[in-house]
C-alpha positions in Angstrom: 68.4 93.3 3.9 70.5 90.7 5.6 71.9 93.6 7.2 68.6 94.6 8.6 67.8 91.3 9.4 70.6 90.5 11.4 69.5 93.8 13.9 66.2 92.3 14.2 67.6 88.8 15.2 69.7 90.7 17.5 67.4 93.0 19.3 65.5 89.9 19.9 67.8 88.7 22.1 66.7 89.6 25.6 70.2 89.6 27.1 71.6 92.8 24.1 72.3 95.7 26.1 69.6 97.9 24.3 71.0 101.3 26.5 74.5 100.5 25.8 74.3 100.4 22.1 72.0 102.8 21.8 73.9 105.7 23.8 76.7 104.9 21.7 74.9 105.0 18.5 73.6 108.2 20.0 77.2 109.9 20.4 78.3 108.7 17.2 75.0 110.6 15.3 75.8 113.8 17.5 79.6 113.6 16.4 78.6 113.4 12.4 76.6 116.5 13.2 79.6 118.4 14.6 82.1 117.6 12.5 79.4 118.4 9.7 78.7 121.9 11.7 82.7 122.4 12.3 83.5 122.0 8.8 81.0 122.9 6.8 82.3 126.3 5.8 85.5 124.9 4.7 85.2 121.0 3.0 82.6 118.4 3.3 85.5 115.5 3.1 85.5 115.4 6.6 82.0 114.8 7.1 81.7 112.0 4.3 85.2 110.5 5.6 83.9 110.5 8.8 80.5 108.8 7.3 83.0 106.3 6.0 84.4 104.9 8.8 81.5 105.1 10.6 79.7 102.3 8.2 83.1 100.6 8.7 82.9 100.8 12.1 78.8 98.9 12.5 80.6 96.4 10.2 83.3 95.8 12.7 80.7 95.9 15.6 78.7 93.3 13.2 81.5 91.0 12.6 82.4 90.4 16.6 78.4 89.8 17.1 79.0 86.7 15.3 82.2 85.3 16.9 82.0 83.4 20.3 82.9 85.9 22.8 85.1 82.7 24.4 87.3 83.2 21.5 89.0 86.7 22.9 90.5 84.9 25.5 92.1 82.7 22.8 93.3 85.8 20.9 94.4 88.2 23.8 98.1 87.0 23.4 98.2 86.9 19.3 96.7 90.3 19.1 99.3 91.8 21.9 102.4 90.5 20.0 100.7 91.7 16.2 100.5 94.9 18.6 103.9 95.6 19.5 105.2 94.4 16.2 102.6 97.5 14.6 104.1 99.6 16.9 107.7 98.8 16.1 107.5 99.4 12.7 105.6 102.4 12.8 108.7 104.2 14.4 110.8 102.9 11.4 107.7 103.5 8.8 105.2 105.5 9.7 104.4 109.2 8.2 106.9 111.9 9.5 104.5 114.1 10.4 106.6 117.4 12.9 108.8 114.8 14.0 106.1 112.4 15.0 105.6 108.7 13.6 102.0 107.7 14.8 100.1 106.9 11.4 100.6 104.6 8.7 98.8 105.9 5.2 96.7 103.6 3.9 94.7 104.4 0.7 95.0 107.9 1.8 93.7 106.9 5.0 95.9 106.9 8.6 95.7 104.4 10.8 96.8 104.6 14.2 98.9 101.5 15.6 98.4 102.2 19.4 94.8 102.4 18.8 94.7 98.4 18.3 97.3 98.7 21.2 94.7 99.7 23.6 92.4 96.8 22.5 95.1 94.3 22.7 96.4 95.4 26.1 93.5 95.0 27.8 92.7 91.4 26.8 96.5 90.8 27.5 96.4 92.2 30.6 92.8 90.8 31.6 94.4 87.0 30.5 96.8 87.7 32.0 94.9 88.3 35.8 92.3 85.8 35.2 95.2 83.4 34.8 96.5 83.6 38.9 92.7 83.0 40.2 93.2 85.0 43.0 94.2 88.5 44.6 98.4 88.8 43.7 101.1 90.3 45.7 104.7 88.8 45.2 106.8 90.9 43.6 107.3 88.8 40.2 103.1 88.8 39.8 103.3 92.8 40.0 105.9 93.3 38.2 104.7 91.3 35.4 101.1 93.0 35.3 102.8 96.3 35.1 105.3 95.5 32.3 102.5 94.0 29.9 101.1 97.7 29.6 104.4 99.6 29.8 105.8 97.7 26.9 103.2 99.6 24.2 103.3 102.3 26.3 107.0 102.9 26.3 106.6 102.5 22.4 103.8 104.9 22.4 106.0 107.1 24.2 108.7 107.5 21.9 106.3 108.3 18.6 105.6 110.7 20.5 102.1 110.6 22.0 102.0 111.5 26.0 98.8 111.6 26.3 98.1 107.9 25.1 100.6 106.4 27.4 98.9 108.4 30.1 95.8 106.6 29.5 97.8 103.4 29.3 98.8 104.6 33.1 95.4 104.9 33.8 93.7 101.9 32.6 95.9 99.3 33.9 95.6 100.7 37.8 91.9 100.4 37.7 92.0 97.3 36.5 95.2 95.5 38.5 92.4 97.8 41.5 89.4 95.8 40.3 91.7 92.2 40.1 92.2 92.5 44.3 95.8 94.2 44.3 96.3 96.0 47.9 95.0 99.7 47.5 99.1 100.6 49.3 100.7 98.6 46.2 99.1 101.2 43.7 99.5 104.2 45.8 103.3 103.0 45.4 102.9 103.0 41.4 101.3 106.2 41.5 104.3 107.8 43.8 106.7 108.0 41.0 104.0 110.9 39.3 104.0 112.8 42.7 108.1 112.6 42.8 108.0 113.9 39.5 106.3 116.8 40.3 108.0 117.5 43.7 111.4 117.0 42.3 111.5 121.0 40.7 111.1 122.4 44.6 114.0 121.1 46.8 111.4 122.0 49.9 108.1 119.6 48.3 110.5 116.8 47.4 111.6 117.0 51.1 108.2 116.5 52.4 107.8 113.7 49.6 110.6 111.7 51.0 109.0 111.9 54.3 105.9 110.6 53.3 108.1 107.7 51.2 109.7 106.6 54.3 106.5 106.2 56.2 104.8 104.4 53.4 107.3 101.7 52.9 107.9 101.8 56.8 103.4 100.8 57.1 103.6 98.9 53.5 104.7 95.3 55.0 106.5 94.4 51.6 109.2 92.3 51.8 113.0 93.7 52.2 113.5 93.7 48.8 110.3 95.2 47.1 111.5 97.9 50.0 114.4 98.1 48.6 113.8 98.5 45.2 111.0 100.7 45.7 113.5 103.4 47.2 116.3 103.0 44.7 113.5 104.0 42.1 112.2 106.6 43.5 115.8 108.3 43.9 116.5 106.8 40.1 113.4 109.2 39.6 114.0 112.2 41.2 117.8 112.0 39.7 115.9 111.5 36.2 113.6 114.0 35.7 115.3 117.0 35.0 117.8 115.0 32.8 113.7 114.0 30.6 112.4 117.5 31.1 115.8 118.9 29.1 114.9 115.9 26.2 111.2 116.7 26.1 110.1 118.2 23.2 109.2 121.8 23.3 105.8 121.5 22.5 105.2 119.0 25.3 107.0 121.3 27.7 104.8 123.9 26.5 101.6 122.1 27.0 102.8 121.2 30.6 103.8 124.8 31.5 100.0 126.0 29.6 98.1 123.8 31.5 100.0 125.3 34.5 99.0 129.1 33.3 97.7 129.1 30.1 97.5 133.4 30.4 101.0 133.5 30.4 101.4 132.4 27.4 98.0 133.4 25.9 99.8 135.1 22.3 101.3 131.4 22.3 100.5 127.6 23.0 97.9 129.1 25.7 96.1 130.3 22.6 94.6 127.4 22.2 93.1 126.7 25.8 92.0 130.5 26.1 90.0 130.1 22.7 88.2 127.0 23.8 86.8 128.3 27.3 85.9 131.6 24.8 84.0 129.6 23.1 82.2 127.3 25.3 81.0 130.5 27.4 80.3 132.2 24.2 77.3 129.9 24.1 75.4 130.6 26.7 72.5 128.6 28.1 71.0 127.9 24.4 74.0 128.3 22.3 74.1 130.3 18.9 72.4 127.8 16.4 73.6 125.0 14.1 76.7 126.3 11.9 76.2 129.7 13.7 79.2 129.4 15.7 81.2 132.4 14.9 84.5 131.4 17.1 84.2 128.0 14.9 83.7 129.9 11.7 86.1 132.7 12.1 88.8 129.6 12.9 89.8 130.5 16.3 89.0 127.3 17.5 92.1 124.7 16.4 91.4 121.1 15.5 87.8 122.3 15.7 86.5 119.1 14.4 88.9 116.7 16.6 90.6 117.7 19.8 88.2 120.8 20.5 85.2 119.4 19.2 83.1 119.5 22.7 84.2 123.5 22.3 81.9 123.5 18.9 79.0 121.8 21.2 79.4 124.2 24.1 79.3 127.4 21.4 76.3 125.9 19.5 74.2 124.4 21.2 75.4 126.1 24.8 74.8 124.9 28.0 71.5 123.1 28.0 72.9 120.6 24.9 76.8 120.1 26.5 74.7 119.0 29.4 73.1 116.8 27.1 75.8 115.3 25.7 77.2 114.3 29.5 74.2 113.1 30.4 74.2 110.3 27.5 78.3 109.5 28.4 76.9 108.8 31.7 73.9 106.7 30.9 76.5 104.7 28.7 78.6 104.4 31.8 76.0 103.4 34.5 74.6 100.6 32.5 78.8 99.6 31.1 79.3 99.2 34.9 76.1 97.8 35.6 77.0 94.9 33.3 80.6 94.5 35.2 78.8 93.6 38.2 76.1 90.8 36.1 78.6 89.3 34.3 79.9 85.9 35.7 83.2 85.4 34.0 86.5 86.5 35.7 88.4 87.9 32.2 85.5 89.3 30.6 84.4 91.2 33.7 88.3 92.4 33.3 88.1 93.5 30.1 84.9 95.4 30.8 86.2 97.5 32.9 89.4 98.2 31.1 87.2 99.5 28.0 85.5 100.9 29.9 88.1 102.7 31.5 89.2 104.1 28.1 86.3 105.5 27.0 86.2 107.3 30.5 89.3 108.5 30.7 89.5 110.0 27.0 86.1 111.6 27.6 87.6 113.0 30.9 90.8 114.4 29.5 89.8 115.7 26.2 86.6 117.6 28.1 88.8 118.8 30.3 91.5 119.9 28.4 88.7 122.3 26.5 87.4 123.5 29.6 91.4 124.3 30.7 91.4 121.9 33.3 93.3 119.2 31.6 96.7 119.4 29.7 96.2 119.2 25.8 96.8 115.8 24.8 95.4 115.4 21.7 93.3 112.6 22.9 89.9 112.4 20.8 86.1 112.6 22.3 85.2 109.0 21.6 82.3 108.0 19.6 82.2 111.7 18.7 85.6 113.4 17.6 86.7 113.0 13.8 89.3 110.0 12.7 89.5 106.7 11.3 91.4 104.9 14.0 89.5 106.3 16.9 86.0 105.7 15.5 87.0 102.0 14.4 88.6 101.7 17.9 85.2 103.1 19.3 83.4 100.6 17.5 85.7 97.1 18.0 85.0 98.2 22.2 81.2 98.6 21.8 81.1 95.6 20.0 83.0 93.7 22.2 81.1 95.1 25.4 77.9 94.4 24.3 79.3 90.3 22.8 80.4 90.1 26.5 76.7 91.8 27.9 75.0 89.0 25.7 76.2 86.2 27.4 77.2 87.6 30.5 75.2 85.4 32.8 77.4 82.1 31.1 80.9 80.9 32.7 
């Protein structure tokens, strides 16, 4: 009853962000059903597991309702250093699982260290920006902002687990975008990406150089940012092939699959090709609730995590994967609706760095079913299976609608 209660006292308050919570809520319902629909022929722990942490997760989302949202600026340094230290010691403890340390086991449960990471690292990052009070450019100010992500991301990196430092990447240039950084001074952070690429074709990298030189030549950076600029990018181009040879083969693979996934279609393209089978497999309607025979007949891997949004397409066809985009957008108009009423410098940061994550997941795991994103391994949030990423899910919401609630205070 208190429970109840304390929803009522809630929705009273005219300031809760009613279309936030509720589009959340909304995914989360329609995740239960799939992982109920994708597993249903084979266990039901998934379903009740994933009912589990779901209760856990509205008692998270409880808990920061009651804490004064002026207390995350407090935290934002505590929780990055408990962060790092998780991450550490999940390389030295964490389950062996093919040659990856990601998870700790809990009570039969894993939990996910750069999960919290993500949380931290934005209220780091955020305190971090609200701190200089203005639009940065030296050198030491950049430098900084970039190395308070690529700390847990470098960590992240060597679990391994690419496709969470990518979204480290991603996260911190839209927010260092949205603090007043000079559009140029990104497009020099994202330049390292392009030289990676153009450094396996002797002709593209040539053209890349060009396009270095006149870059730093319009930038207006000082002689040394100039400087050092260059000698990374050559450090770069000299690097890569030296990474590529210590990659891991199944990360090569899901590079050279994303690149042409029929070429190796009897192989790691399996998985790509099986997806976009069974998304168009659907139709307009879909085939029905548990009628999903590309689910049933297990062609579909991680069916209930990674490759969820394939189950949707095949079930409930085009008409409900339509559905489901339209609710991710209503959650996002009214997310960035509240960046843009909310009067405080950090949490306006820290909105749009969750916000960011919860985009970019839902962007590359979509993707990578449709065969238009590299497989990552990065879950549909609010609606894919798994402890870490549901309670993660839930510690954001919460947090985005504390911040909506007294968004018009200082």
């Amino acid at each position: 009853m208190k429970v109840i209660d304390f929803f009522k006292q809630l929705f009273r308050d005219r300031f809760f962000p009613k279309v936030i919570f509720f589009s959340a809520l909304l995914l989360v319902l329609i995740g239960e059903l799939f992982v109920f629909s994708s597993t249903f022929f084979e266990t039901k722990a998934f379903f009740y597991k994933q009912t589990f942490w779901i209760l856990v997760g509205l008692t998270i989302f409880i808990i920061i309702q009651t804490i004064d949202f002026r207390y995350l600026y407090l935290l934002a340094l505590p929780l990055y250093i408990i962060s790092i230290i998780l991450l550490i010691l999940v390389l030295f403890l964490g389950d062996n699982i093919s040659g990856a340390r990601r998870w700790f086991s809990i009570a039969g449960f894993g939990l996910q260290p750069s999960e919290f990471a993500k949380i931290s690292t934005v209220l780091m990052l955020a305190y971090y920006l609200e701190k200089l009070k203005r639009p940065f450019e030296t050198f030491k100010h950049i430098s900084i902002a970039f190395l308070i992500p690529a700390i847990p991301a470098l960590l992240i990196l060597k679990e391994p687990d690419l496709g969470t430092t990518i979204l480290f990447a991603l996260f911190t240039l839209v927010m260092l975008y949205y603090s007043g950084i000079r559009f140029i001074v990104l497009v020099f952070f994202i330049l390292p990406l392009i030289n990676i690429i153009c450094t396996f074709n002797i002709v593209a990298w040539f053209f890349f150089a060009i396009l270095l030189f006149y870059l730093l030549f319009i930038s207006k950076f000082q002689l040394r940012t100039v400087i050092f600029l260059f000698v990374l990018n050559i450090v770069i181009s000299i690097a890569t092939p030296v990474i590529w040879n210590h990659l891991h083969d199944y990360q090569k693979e899901r590079i050279l699959v994303f690149l042409d996934p029929n070429k190796y279609k009897l192989g790691a393209g399996y998985h790509i090709i099986q997806s976009k089978v069974s998304i168009g497999s659907g139709g307009f309607w879909g085939k029905g609730i548990l009628k999903g025979t590309q689910k049933k007949l297990k062609f579909i891997p991680e069916k209930h995590t990674d490759f969820i949004f394939s189950v949707i397409g095949e079930e409930v066809g085009f008409v409900g994967s339509v559905f489901v985009l339209l609710v991710y957008f209503i959650f996002f108009w009214y997310s960035i609706k509240l960046v843009s009423e909310t009067k405080n410098k950090f949490n306006q940061l820290v909105l749009i760095g969750f916000i960011s994550i919860i985009f970019f997941q839902m962007f590359i795991n979509i993707g990578m079913t449709l065969g238009i994103m590299p497989i990552t391994g990065i879950p549909l949030p609010f609606i894919s299976y798994g402890g870490s990423s549901m309670l993660t899910n839930f510690f954001i919401l919460g947090i985005i609608v504390n911040i909506g609630r007294n968004r018009y205070e200082y």
